[in-house]
C-alpha positions as CSV (number, residue, x, y, z in Angstrom):
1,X,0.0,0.0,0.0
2,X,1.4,3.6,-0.8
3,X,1.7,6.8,1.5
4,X,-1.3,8.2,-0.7
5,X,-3.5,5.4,-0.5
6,X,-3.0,4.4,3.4
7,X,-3.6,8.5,4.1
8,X,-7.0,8.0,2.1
9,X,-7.9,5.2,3.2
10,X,-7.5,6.6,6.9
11,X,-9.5,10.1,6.1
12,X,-12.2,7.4,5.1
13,X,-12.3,5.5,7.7
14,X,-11.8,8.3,10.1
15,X,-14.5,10.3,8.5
16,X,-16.9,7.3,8.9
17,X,-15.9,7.1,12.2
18,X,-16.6,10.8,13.4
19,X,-19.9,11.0,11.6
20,X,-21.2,8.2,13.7
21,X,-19.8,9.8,16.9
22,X,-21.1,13.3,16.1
23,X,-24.6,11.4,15.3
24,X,-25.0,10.4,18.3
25,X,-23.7,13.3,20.4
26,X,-26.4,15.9,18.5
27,X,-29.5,13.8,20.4
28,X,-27.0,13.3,23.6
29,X,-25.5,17.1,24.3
30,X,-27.7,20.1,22.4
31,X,-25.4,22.3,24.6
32,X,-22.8,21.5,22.5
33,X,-24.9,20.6,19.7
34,X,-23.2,23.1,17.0
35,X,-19.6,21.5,17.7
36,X,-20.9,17.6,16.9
37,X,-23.1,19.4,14.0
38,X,-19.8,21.1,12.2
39,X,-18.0,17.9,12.8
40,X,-19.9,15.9,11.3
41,X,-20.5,17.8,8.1
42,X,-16.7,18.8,8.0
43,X,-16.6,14.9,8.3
44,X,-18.9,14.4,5.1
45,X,-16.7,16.6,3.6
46,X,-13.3,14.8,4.4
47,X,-15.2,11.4,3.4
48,X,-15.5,12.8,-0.7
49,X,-12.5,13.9,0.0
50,X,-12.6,17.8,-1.0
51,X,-10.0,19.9,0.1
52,X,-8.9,17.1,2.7
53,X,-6.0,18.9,4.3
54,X,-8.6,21.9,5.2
55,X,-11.1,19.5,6.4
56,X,-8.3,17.8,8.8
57,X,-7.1,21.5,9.9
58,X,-10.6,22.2,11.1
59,X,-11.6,18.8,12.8
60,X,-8.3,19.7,15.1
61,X,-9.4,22.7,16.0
62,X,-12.8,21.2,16.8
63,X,-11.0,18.5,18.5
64,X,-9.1,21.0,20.7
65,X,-12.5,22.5,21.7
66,X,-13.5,19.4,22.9
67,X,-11.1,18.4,24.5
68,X,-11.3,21.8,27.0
69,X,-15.2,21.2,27.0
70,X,-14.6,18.1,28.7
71,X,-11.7,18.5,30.2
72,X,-10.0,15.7,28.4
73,X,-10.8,12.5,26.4
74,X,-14.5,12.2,27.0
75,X,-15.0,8.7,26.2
76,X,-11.5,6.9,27.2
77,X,-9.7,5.2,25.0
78,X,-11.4,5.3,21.7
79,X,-11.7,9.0,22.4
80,X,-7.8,9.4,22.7
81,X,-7.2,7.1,19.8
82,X,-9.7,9.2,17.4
83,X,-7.4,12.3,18.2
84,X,-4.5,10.7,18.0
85,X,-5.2,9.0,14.7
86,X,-6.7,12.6,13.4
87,X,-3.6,14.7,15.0
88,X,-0.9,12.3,12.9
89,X,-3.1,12.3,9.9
90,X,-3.1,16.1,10.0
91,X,0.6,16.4,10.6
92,X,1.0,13.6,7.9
93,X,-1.1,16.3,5.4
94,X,0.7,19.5,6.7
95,X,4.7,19.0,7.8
96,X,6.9,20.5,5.3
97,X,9.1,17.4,4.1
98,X,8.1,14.2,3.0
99,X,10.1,12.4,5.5
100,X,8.7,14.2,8.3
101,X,4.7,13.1,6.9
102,X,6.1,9.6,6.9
103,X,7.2,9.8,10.7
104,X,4.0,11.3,11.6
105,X,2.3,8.4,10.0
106,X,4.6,6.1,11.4
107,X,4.2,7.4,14.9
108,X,0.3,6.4,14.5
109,X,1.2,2.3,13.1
110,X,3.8,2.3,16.4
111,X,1.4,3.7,18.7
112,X,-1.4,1.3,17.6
113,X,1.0,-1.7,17.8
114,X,1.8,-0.6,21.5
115,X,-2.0,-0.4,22.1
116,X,-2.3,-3.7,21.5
117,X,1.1,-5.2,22.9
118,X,0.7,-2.8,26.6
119,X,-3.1,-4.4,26.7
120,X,-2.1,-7.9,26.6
121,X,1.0,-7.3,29.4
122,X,-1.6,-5.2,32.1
123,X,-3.6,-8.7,31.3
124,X,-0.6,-10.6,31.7
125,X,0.4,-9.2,35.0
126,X,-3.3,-9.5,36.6
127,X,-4.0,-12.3,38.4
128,X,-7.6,-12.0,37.4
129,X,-7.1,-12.1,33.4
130,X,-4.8,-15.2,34.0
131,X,-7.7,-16.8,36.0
132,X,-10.3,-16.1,33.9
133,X,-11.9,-14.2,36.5
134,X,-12.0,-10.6,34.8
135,X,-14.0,-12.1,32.0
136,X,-16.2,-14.0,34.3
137,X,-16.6,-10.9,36.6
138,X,-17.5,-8.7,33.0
139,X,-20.3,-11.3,32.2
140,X,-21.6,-11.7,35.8
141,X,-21.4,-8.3,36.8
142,X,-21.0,-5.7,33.8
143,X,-23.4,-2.7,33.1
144,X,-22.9,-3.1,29.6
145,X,-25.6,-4.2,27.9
146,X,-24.9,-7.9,27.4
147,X,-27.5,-10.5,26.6
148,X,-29.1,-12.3,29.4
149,X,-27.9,-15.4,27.7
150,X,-24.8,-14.2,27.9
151,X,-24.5,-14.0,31.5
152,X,-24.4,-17.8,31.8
153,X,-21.0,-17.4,30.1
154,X,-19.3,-16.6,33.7
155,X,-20.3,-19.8,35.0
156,X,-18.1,-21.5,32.6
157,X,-14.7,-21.1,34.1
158,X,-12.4,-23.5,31.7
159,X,-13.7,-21.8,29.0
160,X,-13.1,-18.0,29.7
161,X,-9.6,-19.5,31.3
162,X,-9.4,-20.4,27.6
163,X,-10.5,-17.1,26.0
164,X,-8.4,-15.4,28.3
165,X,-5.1,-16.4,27.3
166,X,-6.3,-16.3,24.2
167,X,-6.4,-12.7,24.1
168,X,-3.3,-12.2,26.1
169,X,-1.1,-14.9,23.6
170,X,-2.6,-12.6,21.0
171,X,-1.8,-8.9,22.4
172,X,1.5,-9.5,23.5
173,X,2.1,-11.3,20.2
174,X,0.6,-8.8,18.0
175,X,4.0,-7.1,17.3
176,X,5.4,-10.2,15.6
177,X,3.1,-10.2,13.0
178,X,4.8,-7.1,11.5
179,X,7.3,-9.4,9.9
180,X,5.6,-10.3,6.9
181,X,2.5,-8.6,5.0
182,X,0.1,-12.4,5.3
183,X,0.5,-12.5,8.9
184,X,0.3,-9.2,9.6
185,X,-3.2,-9.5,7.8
186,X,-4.4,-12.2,9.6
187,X,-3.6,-10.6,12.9
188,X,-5.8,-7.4,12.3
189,X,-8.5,-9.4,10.8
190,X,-8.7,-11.2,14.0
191,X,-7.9,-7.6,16.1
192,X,-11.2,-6.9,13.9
193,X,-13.3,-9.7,14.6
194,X,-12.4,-8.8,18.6
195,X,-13.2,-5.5,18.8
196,X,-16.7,-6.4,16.4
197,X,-17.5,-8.7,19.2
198,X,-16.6,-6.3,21.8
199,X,-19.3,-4.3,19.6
200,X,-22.0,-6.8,19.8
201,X,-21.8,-7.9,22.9
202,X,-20.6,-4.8,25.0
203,X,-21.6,-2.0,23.0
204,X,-18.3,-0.8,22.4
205,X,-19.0,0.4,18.7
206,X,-16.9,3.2,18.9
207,X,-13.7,0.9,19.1
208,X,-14.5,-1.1,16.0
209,X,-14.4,2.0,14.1
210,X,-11.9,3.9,15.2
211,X,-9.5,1.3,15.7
212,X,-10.0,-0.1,11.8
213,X,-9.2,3.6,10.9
214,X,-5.8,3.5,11.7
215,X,-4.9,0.1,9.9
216,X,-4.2,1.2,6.8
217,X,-0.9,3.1,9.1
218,X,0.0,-0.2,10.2
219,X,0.0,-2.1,6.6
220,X,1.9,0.8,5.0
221,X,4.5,0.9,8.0
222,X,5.0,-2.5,7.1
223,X,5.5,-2.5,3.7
224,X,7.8,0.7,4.0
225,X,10.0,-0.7,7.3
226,X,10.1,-4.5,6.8
């Protein structure tokens, strides 16, 4: 994949990913309403792609009022990737030299990488995760909206023992997939498939979408590195 394609590829699948998130904050927060409103059709804008390096200018500057609005990343860590995946995308569009874009992109493919490498060691170094009891405490007891079917799951200790150290082999691990372009592949279509069924079964929609928009970073990075 080339520096061009991967940068449109991540406007797209940025812009996809701020119009949902601006949808839903214009029912959510009318105090607020016009910020989410201008996102969201600076967000259409950046998805045709017209005039993409003014678009990205003025979704920082909206991102920036956000941030002081509330007083930080609103909505954890799917808030902090969207600005950090908009922030290097903007710096990719904007820094004078060529070499300097490609470090800005590359910052975003290494910090993506470490999202998934740091997750799996905290999990590695709790006792719960290497149990299986954070996954069986996150079925019995979580507010998210989880099926009632789904509950039963944390009465079934082998197998969330199992999926446990499933996802930890597969977090810490993630960085070795870098290596070559089939397995690196293979380990964001199942990074995909995890954070879909994080969607589905948590609600945590927002992470499906923001985390695919900064894959097309990662496959570049590896193409141009390895």
């Amino acid at each position: 994949m080339s520096f061009d394609t991967a940068l449109r590829a991540t406007e797209i699948l940025l812009a996809l990913a701020f119009i949902q998130q601006s949808a839903e904050h214009l029912w959510r927060t009318p105090e607020i309403r016009w910020l989410f409103g201008l996102r969201l059709v600076v967000s259409v804008v950046l998805l045709v792609g017209f005039a993409p390096t003014l678009s990205l200018l003025v979704l920082t500057g909206l991102s920036v009022v956000a941030l002081h609005h509330f007083q930080g990343p609103y909505n954890g860590g799917s808030d902090r990737m969207s600005v950090l995946i908009l922030w290097c995308l903007t710096l990719a569009h904007t820094l004078p030299n060529p070499r300097w874009q490609e470090l800005a992109f590359s910052y975003l493919a290494l910090q993506l990488t470490l999202s998934y490498f740091i997750s799996g060691w905290v999990k590695l170094v709790n006792a719960d995760w290497r149990t299986g009891t954070a996954l069986s405490d996150v079925f019995a007891f979580s507010a998210y909206p989880v099926a009632e079917n789904m509950r039963a799951l944390a009465h079934s200790p082998r197998l969330l023992l199992t999926a446990s150290w499933a996802v930890i082999a597969f977090e810490v691990a993630f960085p070795l997939a870098l290596f070559t372009p089939l397995s690196l592949i293979a380990a964001l279509a199942i990074a995909a498939t995890f954070h879909l069924a994080n969607a589905c079964l948590f609600g945590l929609n927002r992470f499906f979408w923001i985390w695919l928009a900064a894959y097309p970073s990662l496959i570049w990075f590896q193409a141009r590195v390895f």
